[in-house]
C-alpha positions as CSV (number, residue, x, y, z in Angstrom):
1,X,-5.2,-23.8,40.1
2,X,-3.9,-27.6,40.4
3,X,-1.1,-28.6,38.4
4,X,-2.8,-31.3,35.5
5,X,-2.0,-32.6,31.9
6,X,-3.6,-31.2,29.0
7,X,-4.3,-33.4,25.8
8,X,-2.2,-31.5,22.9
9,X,-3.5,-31.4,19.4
10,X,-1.4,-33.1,17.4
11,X,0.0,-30.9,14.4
12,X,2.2,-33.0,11.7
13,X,4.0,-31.3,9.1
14,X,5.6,-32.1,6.0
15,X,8.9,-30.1,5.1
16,X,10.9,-30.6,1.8
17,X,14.7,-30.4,2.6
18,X,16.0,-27.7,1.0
19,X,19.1,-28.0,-1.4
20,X,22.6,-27.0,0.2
21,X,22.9,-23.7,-1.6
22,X,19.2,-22.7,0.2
23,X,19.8,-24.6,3.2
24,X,23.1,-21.8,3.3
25,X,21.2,-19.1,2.7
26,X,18.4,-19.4,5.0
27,X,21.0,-20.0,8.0
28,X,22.7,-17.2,6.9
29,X,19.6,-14.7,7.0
30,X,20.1,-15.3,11.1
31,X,16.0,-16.6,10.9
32,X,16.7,-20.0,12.4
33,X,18.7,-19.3,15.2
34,X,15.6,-18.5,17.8
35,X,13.1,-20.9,16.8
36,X,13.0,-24.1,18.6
37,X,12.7,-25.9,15.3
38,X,14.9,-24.2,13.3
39,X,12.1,-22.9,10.9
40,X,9.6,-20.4,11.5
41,X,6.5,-21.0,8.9
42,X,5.6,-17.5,9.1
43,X,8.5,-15.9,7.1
44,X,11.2,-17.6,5.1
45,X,10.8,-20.8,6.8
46,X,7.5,-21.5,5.0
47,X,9.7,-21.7,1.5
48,X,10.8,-25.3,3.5
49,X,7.5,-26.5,3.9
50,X,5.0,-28.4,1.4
51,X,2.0,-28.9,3.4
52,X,0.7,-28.5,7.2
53,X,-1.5,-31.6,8.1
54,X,-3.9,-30.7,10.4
55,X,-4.2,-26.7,12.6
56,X,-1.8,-24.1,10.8
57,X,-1.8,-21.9,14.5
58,X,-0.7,-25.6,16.1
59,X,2.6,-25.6,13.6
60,X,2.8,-21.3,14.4
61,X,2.0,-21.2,18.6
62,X,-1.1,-21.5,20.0
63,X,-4.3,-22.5,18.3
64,X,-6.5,-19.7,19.7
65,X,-10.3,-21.7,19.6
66,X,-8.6,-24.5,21.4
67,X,-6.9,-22.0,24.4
68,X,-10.1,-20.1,24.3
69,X,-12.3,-23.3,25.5
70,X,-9.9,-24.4,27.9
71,X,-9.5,-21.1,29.1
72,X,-13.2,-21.0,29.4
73,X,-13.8,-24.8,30.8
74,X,-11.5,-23.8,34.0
75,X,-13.8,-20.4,34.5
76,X,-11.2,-18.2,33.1
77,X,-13.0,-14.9,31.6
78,X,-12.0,-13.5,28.4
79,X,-11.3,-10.0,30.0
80,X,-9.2,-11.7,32.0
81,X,-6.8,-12.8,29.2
82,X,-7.8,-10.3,26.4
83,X,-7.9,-7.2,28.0
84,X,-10.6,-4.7,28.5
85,X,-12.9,-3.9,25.8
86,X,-11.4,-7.0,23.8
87,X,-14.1,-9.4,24.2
């Protein structure tokens, strides 16, 4: 398959910065230290963060309906990327 650009969806979020004593703790749980953004919105991370504008699985990874139809559009099957029995 030819190398090509693919629009992104644009995601932005809000976070609220958290005061020194939280900020501390959260580094200190260790949670920060493997996520590109320093937060993951999933666990304690989300305690930064007052609102998502826009697709919640765009702020998490990959928004599944989107990678679905693109998966799709370039003749990709689902059992191809799902697995057996998963479609």
């Amino acid at each position: 398959m030819p190398s090509e650009l693919i629009p992104a969806s644009a995601s932005p979020r809000r976070a609220a910065l958290p005061a020194a004593a939280g900020a501390r703790r959260y580094a200190d749980s260790g949670e920060p230290f493997d996520k590109v953004g320093a937060y993951g919105i999933q666990r304690r991370g989300g305690l930064l963060v007052d609102a998502v504008e826009g697709c919640y699985f765009n702020v998490v990874g990959l928004p599944p309906r989107r990678l679905h139809g693109l998966l799709l559009g370039r003749g990709v099957a689902e059992e191809e990327w799902l697995g057996p029995g998963r479609t």
